[in-house]
C-alpha positions as CSV (number, residue, x, y, z in Angstrom):
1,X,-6.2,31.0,1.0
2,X,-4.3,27.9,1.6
3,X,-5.1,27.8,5.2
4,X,-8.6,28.2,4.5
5,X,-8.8,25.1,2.1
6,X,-7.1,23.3,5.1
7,X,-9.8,24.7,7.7
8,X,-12.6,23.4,5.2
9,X,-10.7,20.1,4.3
10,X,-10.2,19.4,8.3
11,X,-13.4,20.2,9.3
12,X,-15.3,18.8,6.2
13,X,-13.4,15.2,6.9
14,X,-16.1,14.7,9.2
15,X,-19.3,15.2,7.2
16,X,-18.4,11.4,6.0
17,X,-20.7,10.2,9.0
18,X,-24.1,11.3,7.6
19,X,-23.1,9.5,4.4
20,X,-21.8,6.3,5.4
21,X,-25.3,6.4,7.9
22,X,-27.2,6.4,4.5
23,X,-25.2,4.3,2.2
24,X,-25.2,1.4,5.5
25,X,-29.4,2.1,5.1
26,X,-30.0,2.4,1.7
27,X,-31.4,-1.1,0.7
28,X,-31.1,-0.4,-3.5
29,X,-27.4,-0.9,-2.6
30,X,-25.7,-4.2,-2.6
31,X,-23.3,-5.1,0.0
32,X,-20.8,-4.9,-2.6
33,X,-21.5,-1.7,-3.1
34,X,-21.9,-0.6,0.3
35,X,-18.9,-1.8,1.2
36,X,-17.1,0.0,-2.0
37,X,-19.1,3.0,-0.9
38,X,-18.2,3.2,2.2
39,X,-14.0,2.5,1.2
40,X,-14.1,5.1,-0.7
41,X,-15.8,7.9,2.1
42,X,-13.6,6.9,4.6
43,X,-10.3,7.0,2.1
44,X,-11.4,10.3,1.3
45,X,-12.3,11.8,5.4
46,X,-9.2,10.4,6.4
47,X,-7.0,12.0,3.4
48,X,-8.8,15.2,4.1
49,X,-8.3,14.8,7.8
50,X,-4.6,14.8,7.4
51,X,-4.3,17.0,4.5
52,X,-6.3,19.7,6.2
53,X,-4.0,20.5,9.1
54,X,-1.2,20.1,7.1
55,X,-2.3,23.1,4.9
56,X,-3.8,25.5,7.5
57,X,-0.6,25.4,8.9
58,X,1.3,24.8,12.4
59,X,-0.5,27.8,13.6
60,X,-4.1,25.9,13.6
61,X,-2.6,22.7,15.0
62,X,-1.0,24.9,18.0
63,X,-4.5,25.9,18.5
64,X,-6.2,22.2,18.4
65,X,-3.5,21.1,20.8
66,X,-4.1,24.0,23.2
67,X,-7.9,23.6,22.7
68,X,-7.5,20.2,23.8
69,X,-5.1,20.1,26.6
70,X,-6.7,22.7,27.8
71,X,-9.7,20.4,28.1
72,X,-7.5,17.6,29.4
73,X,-6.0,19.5,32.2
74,X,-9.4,20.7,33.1
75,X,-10.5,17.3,34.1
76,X,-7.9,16.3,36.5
């Protein structure tokens, strides 16, 4: 169960895009408020972001990091 959260909490630290695209356009905001707004999506993407991993485990992280430098190599 844990390692699920940690999937969902990774992966979900990057639904903060859509949001901060609509709190930068929606004009009944202030810039006050857009700029509190948008503090508090990205405090919460990036806590997610780190928390996640941590939770799923070294297991997923092995996985990322072979995903990825598997991509790297691939390039060269």
């Amino acid at each position: 169960m844990k390692q699920i959260i940690g999937i969902v909490l990774f992966l979900g630290s990057f639904l903060v895009y859509p949001l901060l695209g609509y709190i930068a356009l929606n004009s009944n905001f202030s810039v006050g408020e857009k700029a509190t707004y948008t503090t508090i999506a990205y405090t919460i993407s990036w806590t997610s972001f780190f928390v996640g991993p941590y939770l799923a485990g070294p297991d997923l992280l092995a996985r990322i990091n072979m995903y990825f430098g598997s991509k790297k190599s691939g390039n060269d």
